[in-house]
C-alpha positions in Angstrom: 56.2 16.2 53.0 57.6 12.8 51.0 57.3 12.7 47.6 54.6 9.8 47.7 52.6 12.7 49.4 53.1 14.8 46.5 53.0 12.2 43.8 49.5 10.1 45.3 46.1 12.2 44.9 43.8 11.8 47.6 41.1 9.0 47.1 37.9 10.3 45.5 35.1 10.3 48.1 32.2 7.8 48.4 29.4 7.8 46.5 26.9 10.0 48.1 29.3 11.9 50.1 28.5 15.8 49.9 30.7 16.3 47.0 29.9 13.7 44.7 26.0 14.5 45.2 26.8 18.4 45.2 25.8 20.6 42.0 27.6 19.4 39.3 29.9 22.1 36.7 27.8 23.8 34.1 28.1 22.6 30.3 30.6 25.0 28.9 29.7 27.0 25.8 30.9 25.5 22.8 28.6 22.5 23.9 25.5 24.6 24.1 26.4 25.6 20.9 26.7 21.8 19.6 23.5 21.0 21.7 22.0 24.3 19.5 23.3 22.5 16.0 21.6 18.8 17.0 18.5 21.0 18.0 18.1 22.7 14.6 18.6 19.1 12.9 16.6 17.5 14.6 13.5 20.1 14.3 14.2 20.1 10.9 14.2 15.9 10.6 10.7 16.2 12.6 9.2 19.1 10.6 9.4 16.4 8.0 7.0 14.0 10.0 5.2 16.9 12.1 1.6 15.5 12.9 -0.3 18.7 10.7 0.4 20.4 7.6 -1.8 23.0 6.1 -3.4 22.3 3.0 -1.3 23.5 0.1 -1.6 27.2 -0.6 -3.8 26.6 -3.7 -6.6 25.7 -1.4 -9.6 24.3 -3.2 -9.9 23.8 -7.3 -12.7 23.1 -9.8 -15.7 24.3 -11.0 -15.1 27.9 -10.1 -18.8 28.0 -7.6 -18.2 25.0 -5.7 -14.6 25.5 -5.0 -15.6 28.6 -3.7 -18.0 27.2 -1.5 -16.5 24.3 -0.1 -13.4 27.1 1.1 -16.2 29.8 2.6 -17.7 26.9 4.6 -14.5 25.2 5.5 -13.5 28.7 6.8 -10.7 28.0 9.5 -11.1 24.7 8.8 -9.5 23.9 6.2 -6.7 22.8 8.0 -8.4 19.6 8.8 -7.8 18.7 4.9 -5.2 16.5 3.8 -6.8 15.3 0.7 -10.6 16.1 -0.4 -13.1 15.5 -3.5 -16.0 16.7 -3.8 -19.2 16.6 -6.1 -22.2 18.5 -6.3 -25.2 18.1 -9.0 -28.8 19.1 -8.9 -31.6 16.2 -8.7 -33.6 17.7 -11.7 -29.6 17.8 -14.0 -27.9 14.9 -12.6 -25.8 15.0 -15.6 -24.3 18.4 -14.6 -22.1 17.6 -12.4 -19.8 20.6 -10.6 -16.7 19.3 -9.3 -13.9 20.1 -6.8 -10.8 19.0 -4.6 -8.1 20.3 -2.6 -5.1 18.5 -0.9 -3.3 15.5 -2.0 -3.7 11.5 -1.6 -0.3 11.0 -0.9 1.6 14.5 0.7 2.1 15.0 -3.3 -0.2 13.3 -5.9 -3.7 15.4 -6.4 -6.9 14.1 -5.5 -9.9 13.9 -8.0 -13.2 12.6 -9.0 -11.9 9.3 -9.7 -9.7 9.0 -6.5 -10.1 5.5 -4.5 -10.9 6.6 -1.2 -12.0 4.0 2.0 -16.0 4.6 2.0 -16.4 3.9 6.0 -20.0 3.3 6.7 -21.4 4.8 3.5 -20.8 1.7 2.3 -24.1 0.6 4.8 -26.3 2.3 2.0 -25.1 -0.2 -0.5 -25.7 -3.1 1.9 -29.3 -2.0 2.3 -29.5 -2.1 -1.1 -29.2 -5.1 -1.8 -31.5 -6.0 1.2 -34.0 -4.0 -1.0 -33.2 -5.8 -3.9 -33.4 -9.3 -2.5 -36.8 -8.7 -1.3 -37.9 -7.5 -4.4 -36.9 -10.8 -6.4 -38.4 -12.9 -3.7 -34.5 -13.9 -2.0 -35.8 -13.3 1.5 -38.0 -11.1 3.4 -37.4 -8.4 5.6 -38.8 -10.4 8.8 -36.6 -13.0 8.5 -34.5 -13.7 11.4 -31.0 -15.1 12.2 -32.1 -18.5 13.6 -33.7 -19.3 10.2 -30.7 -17.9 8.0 -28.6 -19.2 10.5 -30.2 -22.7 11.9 -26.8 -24.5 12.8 -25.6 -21.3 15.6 -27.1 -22.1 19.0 -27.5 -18.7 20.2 -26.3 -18.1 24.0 -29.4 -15.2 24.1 -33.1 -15.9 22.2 -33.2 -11.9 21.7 -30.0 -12.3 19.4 -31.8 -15.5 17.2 -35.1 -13.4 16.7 -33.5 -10.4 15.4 -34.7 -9.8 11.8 -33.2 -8.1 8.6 -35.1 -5.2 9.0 -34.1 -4.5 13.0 -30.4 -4.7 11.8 -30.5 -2.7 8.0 -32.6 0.3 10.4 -30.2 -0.3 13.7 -33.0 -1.5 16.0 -31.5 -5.2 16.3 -30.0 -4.2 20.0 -26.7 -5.8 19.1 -23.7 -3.4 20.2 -21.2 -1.6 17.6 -18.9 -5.4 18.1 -19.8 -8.8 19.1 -20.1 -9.0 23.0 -16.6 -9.6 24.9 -14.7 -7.5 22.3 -14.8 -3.9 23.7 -11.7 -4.0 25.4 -9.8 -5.2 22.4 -11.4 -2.5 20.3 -10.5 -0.1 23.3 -7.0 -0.3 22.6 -6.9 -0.5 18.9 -8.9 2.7 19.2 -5.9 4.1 21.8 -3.2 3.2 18.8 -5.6 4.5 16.0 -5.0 0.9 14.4 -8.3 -0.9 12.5 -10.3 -1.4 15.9 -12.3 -4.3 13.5 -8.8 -6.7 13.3 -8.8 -7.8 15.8 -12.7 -8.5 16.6 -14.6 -11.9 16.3 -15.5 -12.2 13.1 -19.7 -10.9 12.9 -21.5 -14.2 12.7 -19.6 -16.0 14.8 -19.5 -13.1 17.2 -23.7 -14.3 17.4 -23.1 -16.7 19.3 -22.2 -15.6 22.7 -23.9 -11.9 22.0 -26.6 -10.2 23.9 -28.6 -7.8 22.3 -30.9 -4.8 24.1 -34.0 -3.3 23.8 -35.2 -3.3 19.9 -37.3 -0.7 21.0 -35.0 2.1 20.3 -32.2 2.9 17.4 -28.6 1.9 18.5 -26.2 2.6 15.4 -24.6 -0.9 15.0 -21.5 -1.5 12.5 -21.9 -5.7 13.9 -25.7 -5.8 13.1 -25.1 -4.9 9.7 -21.8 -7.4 9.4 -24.3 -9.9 10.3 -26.6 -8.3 7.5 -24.3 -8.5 4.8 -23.1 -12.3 5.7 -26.8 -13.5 6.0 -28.2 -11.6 2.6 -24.8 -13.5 1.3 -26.5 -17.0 2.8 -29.6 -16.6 1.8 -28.0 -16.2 -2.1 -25.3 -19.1 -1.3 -22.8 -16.9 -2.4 -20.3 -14.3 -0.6 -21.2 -11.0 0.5 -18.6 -9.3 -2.4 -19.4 -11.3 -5.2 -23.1 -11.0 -4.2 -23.1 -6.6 -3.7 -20.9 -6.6 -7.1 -23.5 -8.9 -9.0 -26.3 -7.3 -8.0 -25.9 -3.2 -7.8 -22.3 -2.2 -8.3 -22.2 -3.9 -11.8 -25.8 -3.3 -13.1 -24.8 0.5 -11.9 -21.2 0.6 -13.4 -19.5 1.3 -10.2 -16.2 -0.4 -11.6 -14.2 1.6 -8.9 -15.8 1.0 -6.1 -14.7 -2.8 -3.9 -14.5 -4.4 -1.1 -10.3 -5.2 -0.3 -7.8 -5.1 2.5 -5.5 -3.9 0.0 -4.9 -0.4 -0.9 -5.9 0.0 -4.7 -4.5 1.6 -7.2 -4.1 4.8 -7.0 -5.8 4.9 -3.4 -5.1 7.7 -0.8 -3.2 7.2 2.0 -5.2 7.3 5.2 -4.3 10.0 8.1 -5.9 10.7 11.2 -5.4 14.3 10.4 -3.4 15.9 7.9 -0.2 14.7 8.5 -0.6 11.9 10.6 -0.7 8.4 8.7 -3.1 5.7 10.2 -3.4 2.4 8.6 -6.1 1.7 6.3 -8.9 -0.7 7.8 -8.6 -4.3 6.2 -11.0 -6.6 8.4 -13.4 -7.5 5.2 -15.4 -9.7 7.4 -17.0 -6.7 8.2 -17.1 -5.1 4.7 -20.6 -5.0 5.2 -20.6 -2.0 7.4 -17.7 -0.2 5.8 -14.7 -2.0 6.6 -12.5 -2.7 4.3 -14.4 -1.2 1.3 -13.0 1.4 -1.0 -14.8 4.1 -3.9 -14.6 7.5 -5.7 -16.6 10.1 -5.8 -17.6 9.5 -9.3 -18.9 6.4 -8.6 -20.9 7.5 -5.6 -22.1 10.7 -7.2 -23.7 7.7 -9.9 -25.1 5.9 -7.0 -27.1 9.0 -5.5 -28.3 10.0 -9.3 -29.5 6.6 -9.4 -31.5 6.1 -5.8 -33.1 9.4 -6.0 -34.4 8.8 -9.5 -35.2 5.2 -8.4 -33.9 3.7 -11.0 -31.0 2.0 -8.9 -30.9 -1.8 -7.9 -32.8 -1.6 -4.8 -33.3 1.9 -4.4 -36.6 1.6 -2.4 -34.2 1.2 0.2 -34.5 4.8 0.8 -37.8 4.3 1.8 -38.7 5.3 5.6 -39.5 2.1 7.3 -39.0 3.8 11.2 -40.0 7.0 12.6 -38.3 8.1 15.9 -37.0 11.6 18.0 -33.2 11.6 18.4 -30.8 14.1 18.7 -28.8 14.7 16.5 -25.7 13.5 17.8 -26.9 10.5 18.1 -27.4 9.7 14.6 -24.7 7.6 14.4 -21.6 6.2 15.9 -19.2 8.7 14.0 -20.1 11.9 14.1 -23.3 14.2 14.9 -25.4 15.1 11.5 -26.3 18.4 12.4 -24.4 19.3 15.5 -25.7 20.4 18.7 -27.9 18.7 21.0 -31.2 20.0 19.8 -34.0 17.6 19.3 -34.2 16.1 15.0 -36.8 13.4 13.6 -35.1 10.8 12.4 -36.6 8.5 9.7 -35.0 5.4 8.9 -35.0 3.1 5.3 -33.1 0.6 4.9 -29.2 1.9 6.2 -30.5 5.3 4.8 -31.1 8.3 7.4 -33.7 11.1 6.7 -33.8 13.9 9.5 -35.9 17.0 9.8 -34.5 19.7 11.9 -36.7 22.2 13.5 -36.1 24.7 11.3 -38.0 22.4 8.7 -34.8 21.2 6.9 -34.4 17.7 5.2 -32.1 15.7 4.3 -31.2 12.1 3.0 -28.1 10.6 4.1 -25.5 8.1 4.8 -21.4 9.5 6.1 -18.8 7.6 7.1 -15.5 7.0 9.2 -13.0 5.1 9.9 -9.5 6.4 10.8 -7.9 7.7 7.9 -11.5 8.4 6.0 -13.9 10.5 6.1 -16.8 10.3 3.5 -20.7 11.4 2.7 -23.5 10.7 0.7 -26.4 13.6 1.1 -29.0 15.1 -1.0 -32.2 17.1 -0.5 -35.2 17.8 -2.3 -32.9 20.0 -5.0 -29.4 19.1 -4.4 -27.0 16.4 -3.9 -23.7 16.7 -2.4 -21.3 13.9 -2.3 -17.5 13.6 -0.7 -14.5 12.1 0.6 -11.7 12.8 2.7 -8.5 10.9 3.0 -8.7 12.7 7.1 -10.5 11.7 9.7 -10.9 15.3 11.7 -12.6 16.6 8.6 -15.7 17.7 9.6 -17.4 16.4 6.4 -21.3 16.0 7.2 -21.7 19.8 8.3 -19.6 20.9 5.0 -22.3 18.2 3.3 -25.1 20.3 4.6 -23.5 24.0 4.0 -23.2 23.0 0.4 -26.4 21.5 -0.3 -27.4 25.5 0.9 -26.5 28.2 -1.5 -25.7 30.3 2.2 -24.3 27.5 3.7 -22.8 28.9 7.1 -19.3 28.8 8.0 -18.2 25.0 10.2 -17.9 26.3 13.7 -14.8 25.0 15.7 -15.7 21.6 17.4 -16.9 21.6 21.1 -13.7 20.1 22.2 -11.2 22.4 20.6 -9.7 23.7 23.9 -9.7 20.3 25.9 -7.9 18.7 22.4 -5.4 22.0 22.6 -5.0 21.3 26.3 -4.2 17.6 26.3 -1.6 18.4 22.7 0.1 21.2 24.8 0.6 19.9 27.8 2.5 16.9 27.4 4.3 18.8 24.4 5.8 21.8 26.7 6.0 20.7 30.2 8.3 17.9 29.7 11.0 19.3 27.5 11.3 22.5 30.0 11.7 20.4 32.9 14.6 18.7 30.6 16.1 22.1 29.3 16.0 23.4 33.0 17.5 20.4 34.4 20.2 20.7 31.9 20.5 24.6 32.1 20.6 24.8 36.2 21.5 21.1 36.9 18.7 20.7 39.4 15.0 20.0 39.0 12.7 22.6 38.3 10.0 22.1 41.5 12.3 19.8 43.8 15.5 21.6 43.2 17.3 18.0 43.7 20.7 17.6 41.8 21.6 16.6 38.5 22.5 12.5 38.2 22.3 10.2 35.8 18.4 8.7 36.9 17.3 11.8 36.2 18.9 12.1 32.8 17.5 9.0 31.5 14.1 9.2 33.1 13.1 13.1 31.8 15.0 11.8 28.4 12.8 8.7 27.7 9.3 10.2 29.1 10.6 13.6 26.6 11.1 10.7 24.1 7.2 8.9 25.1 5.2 12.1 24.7 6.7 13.4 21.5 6.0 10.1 20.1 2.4 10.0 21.7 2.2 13.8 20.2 2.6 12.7 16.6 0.0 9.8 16.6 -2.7 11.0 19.3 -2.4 14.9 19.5 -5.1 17.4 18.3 -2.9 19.5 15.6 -5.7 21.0 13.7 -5.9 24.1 15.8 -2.2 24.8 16.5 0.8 26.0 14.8 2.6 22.6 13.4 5.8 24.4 13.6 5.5 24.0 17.2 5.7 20.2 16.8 9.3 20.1 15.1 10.7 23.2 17.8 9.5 21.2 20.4 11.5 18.1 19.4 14.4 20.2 18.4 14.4 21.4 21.9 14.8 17.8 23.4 17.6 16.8 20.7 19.5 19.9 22.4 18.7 18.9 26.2 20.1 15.3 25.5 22.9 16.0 24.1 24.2 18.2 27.0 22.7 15.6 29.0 25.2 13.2 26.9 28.5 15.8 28.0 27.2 15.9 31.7 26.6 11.6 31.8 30.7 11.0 33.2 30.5 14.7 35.5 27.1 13.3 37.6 26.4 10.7 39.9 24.2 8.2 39.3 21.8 8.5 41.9 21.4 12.0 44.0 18.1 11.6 45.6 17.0 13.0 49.0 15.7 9.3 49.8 17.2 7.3 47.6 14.3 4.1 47.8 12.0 6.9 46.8 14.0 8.2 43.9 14.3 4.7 42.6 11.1 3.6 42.9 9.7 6.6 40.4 12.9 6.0 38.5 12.0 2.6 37.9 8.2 3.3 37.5 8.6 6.1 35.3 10.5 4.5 33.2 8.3 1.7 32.7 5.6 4.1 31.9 7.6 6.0 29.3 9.2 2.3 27.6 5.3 1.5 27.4 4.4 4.5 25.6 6.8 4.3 23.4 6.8 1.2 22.6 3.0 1.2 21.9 3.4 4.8 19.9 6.3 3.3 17.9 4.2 0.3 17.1 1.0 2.0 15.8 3.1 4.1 13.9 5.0 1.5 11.9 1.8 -0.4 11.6 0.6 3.3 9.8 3.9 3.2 7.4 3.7 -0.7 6.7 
């Protein structure tokens, strides 16, 4: 042997050769140990932003009754609370008001009676309102239509110009819940949990090339009653929030309550559950129907005082106009009144809602959500209960109706608890065990096909897509928020011995290699797209 044959190494083999895609050395210990170190970090870092927190342990304060009632009906609940305030008073003692809240507006400030919280669709009751009030001083008439407020719009349908005030304030105008055209945009603001209304045409305009259906039958519309609020507006020559604060908000002392795209001050922040931040809604074309429009308990709690004694602007807007059989889920666009599918009368006024259940029960209401929101307006023959909710999961119309009962039933767990479970804990355990086990046993878990580097970056952004889906779109309420931050710690751990194997793996070990870089290469585009949308809706929440 010459000593070039000692001296020269032999040349490493090809790519692909039976080596080079063989089973690659396992991570030695002391970078298990690191990978254990950036685990516990990072779980810690994303317990910090974990999509549910419990509300705090003090649970529910205030007058001593009501706090205790509002926790005994939120039973298990409760979770869904990140900030609440609530009000309760007795028709024939409106000036005794009980009081109560739990949570915070801001993951540390307090909520209260005089908290600016986004109204949602309660704020339809104040638009009908001032329909109410318009008629009475001879502005319009409830059988107006839109080609005579509106006489410059050609309408593309006939149906859509004949529609009066009344079809739209009692949701039998036939127009859908946005102009026609704009489902697919509101389809995937809906998907990013970003104000679906942004990005909508704006509600008169939107007349133009809508069709409307049968007026025969009640279709909960949040564009008939943008319409509403922009035609009262022209028939006064004015603009719909200088026009609702002239007429009932000021004469009622509602100094709190506005229409802006702007957080007040001293607003909650908005979250989707507790936890999760969503952006507040801002599009104040449609302020009419809830958008956009902000209040406090106090001043709502002064607003049901004053339409149940009547002596509100346009409080004969609470007077049935439409009779019809609905169920109850169908009572408006947000969420079911009195759960269940069983068969409730529902009379109409003017935005107001009066349903009879068939155990005889009555009640007068108006509730409302948007993402971050979730508010009520409801009274009874005795009571009246009012809240709001800085969440949107809060089950608030079915606490509403326990209260306004001094044996107001526990809330039940919503029908889709297990399917939201499901769909959270899927994508939250499957994809970091198939990292940690490609990591631990440098194969895949089914297909038993060798580490390389594809396979490193493919399992690392779709681990990276989920979590980040996970903390804007999964159900939390219902599990353990712990398990958000150990799941993420547990991916921070399989990258980084993903990091030490990177220079020890080939970059492609496939079985077929135009297989494994056609998933490589649509995975990956799949995963980039999720994360790029989930990143974007959430700095849109934080901005």
């Amino acid at each position: 042997m010459t000593s070039s044959d000692t001296l020269t190494a032999p040349p490493p083999p090809p790519s692909g050769s039976p080596r080079r895609r063989g089973k690659s050395p396992a991570a030695p210990g002391r970078v298990w140990l690191l990978a254990l170190v950036v685990g516990m970090i990072a779980a810690v870092l994303a317990h910090l932003f974990a999509p549910a927190r419990a509300t705090p342990a003090t649970g529910i304060e205030g007058d001593e009754t009501l706090a205790a009632d509002v926790e005994r009906i939120l039973g298990d609940r409760i979770v869904e609370v990140q900030g609440l305030s609530v009000a309760r008073f007795d028709l024939d003692d409106p000036e005794t008001v009980e009081w109560a809240s739990g949570g915070t507006a801001d993951g540390s400030t307090p909520v209260g009676p005089d908290t600016p919280f986004e109204t949602g669709s309660v704020m339809k009751v104040i638009t009908g309102m001032l329909l109410a009030e318009m008629v009475e001083r001879g502005d319009t008439s409830l059988d107006r239509t839109l080609a005579e407020i509106f006489p410059d719009i050609d309408f593309d349908d006939p149906e859509v110009a004949s529609i009066t005030l009344e079809e739209m304030a009692t949701h039998h105008s036939g127009l859908g819940a946005v102009p026609t055209g704009n489902d697919d945009a509101v389809l995937l603001d809906s998907l990013l949990l970003t104000g679906p209304y942004e990005s909508v045409t704006p509600p008169v305009e939107g007349l133009l090339h809508s069709t409307a259906g049968s007026k025969e039958h009640y279709l909960y519309s949040n564009h008939a009653f943008a319409v509403l609020g922009h035609a009262l507006a022209a028939e006064a020559d004015g603009t719909y929030p200088e026009l609702v604060r002239e007429r009932i908000l000021d004469p009622l002392g509602m100094d709190d309550t506005e229409v802006s795209a702007e957080r007040p001050e001293g607003g909650v922040l908005s979250y989707f559950q507790p936890g999760s931040r969503v952006a507040p809604w801002t599009a104040v074309d449609y302020a009419p129907a809830g958008v956009a429009t902000w209040s406090t308990v106090s001043d709502l709690v002064t607003l049901a005082a004053a339409v149940e004694d009547g002596t509100a602007p346009g409080a004969a807007s609470v007077d049935v106009l439409r009779e019809a059989v609905t169920t109850a889920g169908e009572v408006s666009e947000e969420e079911p009144a009195g759960g269940g599918d069983e068969e409730t009368v529902l009379s109409l006024g003017l935005a107001w809602h009066h349903l009879r259940f068939p155990d005889g029960r009555e009640v007068t209401f108006h509730n409302g959500k948007v993402y971050g929101s979730s508010t009520t307006v409801m009274f009874d023959d005795e009571r009246a209960v009012v809240m709001m909710g800085n969440s949107f999961t809060l089950q608030e119309t079915g606490l509403a109706l326990g209260l306004l009962d001094d044996e107001g039933e526990p809330l039940s767990a919503p029908e889709n608890t297990r399917l939201g479970q499901a769909l959270t804990l899927v994508p939250l355990v499957v994809p970091p065990v198939l990292l940690l086990a490609l990591m631990i046993g440098r194969r895949t878990l089914i297909t038993r096909r060798p580490l390389d580097r594809l396979r490193i970056v493919s399992l690392t952004l779709g681990n990276l897509a989920w979590t980040a889906y996970l903390q804007r779109s999964g159900i939390w309420t219902d599990l353990p928020s712990v398990a958000f931050p150990i799941a993420f710690g547990a991916v921070a751990a399989a990258i980084t011995v993903g990091v030490w194997h990177w220079s020890r793996v080939p970059v492609e070990a496939g079985r077929f290699r135009w297989l494994h870089v056609t998933m490589f290469v649509l995975s990956t585009l799949f995963s980039l797209t999720l994360l790029g949308t989930m990143v974007y809706a959430l700095a849109h929440a934080y901005t």
